[in-house]
C-alpha positions as CSV (number, residue, x, y, z in Angstrom):
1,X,-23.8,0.0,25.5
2,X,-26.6,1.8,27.3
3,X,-28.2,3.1,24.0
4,X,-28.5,0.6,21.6
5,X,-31.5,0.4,19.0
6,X,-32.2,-1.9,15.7
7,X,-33.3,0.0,12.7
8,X,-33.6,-0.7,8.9
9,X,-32.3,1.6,6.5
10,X,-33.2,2.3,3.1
11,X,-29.8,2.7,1.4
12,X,-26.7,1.2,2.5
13,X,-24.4,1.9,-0.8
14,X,-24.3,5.4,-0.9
15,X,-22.1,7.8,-2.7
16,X,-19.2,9.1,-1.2
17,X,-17.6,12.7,-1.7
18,X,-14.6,11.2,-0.4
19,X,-11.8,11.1,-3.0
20,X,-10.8,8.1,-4.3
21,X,-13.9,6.5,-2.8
22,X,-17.3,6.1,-4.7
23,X,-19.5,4.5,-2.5
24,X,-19.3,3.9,1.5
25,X,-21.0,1.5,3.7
26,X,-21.7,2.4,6.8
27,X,-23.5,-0.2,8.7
28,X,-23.9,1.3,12.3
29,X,-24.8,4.7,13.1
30,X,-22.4,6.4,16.1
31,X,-19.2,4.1,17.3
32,X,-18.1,3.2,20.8
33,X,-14.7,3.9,20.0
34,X,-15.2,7.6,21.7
35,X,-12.3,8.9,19.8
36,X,-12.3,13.3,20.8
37,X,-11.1,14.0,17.4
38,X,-13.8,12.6,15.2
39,X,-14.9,14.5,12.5
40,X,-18.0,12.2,12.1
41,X,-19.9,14.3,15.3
42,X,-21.7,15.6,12.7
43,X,-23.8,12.2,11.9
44,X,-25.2,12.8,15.4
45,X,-27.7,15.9,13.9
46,X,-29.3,13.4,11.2
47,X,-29.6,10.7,14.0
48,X,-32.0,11.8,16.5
49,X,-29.9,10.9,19.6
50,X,-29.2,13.3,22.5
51,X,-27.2,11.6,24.2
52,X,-23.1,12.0,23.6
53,X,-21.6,11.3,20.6
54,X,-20.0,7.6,21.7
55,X,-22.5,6.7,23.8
56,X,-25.4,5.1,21.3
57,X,-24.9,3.1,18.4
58,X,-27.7,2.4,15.7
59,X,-27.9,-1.0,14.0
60,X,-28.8,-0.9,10.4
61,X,-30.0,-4.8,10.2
62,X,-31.5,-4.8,6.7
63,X,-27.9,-3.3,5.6
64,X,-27.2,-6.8,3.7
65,X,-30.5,-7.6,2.0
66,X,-30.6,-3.8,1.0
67,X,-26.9,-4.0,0.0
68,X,-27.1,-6.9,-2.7
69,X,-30.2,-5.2,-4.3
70,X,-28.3,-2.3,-4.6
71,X,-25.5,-3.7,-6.1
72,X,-27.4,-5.6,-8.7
73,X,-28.1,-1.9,-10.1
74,X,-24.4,-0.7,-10.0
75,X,-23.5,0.0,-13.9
76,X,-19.8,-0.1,-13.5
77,X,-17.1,-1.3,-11.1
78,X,-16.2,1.0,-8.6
79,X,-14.6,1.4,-5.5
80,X,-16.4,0.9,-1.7
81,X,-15.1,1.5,1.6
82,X,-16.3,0.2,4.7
83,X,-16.7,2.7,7.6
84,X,-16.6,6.4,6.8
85,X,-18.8,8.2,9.9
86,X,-18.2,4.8,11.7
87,X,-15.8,2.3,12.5
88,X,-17.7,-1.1,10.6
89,X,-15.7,-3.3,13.1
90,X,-16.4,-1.8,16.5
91,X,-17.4,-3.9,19.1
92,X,-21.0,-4.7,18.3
93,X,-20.3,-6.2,15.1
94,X,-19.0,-8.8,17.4
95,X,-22.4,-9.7,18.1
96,X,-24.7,-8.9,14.8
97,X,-21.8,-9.2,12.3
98,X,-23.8,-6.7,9.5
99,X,-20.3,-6.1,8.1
100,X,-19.5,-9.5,7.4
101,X,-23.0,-10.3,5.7
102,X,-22.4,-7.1,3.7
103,X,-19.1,-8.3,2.8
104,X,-20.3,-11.5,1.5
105,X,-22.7,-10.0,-0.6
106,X,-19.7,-8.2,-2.1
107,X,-18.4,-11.4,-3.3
108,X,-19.6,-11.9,-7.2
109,X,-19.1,-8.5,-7.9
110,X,-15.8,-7.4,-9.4
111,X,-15.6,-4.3,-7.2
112,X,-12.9,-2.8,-5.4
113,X,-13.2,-3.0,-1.5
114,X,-11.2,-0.9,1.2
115,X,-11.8,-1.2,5.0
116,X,-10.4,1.3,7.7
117,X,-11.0,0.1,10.8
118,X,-9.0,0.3,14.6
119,X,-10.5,-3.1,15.6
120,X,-8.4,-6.4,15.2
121,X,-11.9,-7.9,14.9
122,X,-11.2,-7.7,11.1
123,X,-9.5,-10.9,10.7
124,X,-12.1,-12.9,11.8
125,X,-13.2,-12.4,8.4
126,X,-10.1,-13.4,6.9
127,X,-12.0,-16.2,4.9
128,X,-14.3,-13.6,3.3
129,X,-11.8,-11.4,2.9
130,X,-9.7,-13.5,1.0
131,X,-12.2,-13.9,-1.7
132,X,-12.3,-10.3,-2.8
133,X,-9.7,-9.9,-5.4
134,X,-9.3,-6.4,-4.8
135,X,-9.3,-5.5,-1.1
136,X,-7.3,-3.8,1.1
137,X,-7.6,-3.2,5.0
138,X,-6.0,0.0,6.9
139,X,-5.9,0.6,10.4
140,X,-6.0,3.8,11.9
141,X,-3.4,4.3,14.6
142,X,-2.9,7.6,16.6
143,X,-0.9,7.1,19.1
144,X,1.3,4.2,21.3
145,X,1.1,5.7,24.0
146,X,-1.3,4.2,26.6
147,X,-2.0,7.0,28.8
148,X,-3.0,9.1,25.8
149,X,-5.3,6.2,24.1
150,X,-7.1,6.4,27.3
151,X,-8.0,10.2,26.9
152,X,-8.3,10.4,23.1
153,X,-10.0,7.3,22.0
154,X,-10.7,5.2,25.3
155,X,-12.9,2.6,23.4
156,X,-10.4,1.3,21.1
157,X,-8.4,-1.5,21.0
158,X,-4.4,-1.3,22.0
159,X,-2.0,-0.4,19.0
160,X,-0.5,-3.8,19.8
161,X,-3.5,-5.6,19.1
162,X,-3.7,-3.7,15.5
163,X,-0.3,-4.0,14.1
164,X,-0.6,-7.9,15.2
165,X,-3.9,-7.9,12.9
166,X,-1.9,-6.2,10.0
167,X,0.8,-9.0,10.6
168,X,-1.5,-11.8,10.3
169,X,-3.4,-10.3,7.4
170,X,-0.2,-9.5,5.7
171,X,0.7,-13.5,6.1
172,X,-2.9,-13.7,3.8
173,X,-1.5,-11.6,1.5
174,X,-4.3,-9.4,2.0
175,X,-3.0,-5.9,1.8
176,X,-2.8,-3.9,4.6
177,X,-1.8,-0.1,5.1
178,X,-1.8,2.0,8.4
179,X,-3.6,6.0,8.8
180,X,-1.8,7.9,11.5
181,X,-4.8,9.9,11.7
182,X,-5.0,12.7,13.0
183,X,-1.2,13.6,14.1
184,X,-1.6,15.0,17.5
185,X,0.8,17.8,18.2
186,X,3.4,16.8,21.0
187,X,1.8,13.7,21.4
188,X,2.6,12.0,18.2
189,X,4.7,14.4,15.9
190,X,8.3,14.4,17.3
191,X,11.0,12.6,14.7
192,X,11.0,9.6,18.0
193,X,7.4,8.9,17.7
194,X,7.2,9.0,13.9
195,X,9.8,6.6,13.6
196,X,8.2,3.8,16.2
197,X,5.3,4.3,14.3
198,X,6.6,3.7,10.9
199,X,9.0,1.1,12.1
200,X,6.2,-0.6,13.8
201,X,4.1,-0.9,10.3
202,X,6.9,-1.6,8.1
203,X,7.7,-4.7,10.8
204,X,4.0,-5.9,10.5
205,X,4.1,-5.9,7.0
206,X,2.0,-2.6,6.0
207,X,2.7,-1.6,2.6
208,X,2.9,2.2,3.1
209,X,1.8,4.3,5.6
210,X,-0.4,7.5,5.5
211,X,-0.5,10.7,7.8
212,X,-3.5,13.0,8.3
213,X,-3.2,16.5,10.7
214,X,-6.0,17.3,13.1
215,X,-9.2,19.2,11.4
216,X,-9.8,21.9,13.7
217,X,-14.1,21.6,13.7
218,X,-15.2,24.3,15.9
219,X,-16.9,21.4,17.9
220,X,-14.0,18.9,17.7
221,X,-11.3,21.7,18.5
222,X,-12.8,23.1,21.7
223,X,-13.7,19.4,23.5
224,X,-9.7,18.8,22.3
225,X,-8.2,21.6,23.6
226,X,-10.9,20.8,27.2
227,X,-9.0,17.3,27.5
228,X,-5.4,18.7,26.7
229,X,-6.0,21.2,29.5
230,X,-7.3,18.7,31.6
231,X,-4.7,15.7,31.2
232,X,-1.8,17.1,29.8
233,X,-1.6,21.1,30.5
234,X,2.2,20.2,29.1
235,X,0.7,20.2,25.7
236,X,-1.6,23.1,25.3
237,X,0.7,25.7,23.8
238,X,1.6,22.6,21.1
239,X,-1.9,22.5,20.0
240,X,-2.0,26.5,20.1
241,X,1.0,26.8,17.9
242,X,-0.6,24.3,15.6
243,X,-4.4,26.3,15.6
244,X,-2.5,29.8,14.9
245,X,-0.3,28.6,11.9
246,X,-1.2,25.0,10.6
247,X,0.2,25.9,6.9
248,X,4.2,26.0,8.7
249,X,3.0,23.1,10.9
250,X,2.4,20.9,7.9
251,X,5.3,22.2,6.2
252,X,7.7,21.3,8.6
253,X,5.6,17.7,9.5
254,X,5.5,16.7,5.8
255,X,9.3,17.3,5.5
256,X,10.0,15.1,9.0
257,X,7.8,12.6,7.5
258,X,9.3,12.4,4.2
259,X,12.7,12.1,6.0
260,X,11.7,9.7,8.2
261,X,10.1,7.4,5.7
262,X,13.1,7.5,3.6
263,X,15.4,6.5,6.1
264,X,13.4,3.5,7.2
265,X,12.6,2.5,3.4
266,X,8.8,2.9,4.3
267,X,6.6,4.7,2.0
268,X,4.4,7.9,3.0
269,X,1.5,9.1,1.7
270,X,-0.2,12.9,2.8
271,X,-4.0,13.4,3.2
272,X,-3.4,16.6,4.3
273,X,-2.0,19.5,2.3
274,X,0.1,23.1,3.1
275,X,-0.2,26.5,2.0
């Protein structure tokens, strides 16, 4: 990581718009995971980097001490989720493990606890985990294909490597759920694809699965439609098609989905809605 920096923060447990979620920890700020699609480019304003968004990461090492004092104030139970504008488990947690100390400082409290993550590093904590009566652990996958992983979100670990984590934290009985997040037109919305993917999670022992479409940021959009040009010209008029009527798009993908899921006894959930 060429830029890497230490920094304490003042809140750790802040309060999420996101629904479903009250609070989110976040203990880095930016991700080495270089996914194109990220919404969370936007953290990069309130950072003071310049550099690209994937190529700095900010360590927030007084996350844990900050953390418990925080949630000695909390009034009433509520739900927290690791890793909203950054992946809690990416590669430098490896190293200064914030989000394991923040997890055990979770422990006492009677709170609910939710981690999305595309790191397999997650079940090193297994033995925290497991002592958080409510918890659950997703992992985002977007695509099995190699070739595409390497253009879309080239610091990630291989698909592989998650489903195998879901399996073993499944065998915990910690519960686990996967995010096909976003959907990529061509690349991961035929009825083929879908149906590795679900099969894939059902196998591994996810208890549902959940699909998301692409947010077309002005930002995000462009650098996406710069790659698809680039690496897969193929594709273009798939992502056009999707940009010039997204309301039939997700019409037609939430009814393959649905389909799909039934067939293979899996159960799908929608973050997205159509017009």
């Amino acid at each position: 990581m060429k830029y890497l920096k230490t920094i304490e923060c003042r809140s750790i447990l802040n309060k999420s718009g996101i629904p479903g979620i009250d609070y989110a920890i976040n203990p880095y700020i930016g991700c080495t995971h270089k996914c194109q699609y990220c919404y969370a480019v936007f953290m990069k304003r309130f950072s003071g980097h310049t550099e690209p968004w994937g190529d700095f990461v900010d360590i927030k090492t007084n996350a844990p001490v900050v953390l418990e004092r925080q949630l000695t104030r909390l009034k009433r139970r509520s739900h927290i989720n690791f890793g909203t504008v950054c992946d809690a488990y990416q590669p430098i947690e490896r190293k200064y493990k914030i989000t394991r100390e923040c997890l055990s400082k979770l422990i006492p409290y009677n709170h609910s606890v939710s981690i999305l993550t595309k790191s397999p590093l997650v079940t090193r904590d297994i033995d925290l985990l497991r002592r958080i009566d409510d918890i659950e652990v997703g992992f985002t996958i977007t695509t099995l294909d190699p070739k595409v992983r390497k253009v879309f979100e080239p610091g990630t670990s291989p698909p592989r490597q998650r489903f195998r984590a879901i399996k073993i934290l499944s065998q915990y009985k910690i519960h686990t759920w996967v995010f096909v997040a976003p959907v990529l037109p061509y690349f991961t919305d035929s009825e083929y694809m879908i149906t590795q993917i679900i099969k894939k999670a059902r196998n591994a022992g996810a208890r549902y699965i959940m699909f998301d479409t692409l947010n077309p940021y002005p930002k995000v959009w462009k650098n996406l439609k710069r790659l698809v040009k680039k690496h897969f010209p193929e594709a273009i008029e798939h992502f056009r098609s999707f940009q010039n009527d997204a309301d039939h798009y997700c019409n037609r993908l939430r009814r393959k989905i649905t389909d799909i899921g039934f067939q293979n006894m899996m159960s799908c959930k929608f973050a997205f809605g159509c017009g």
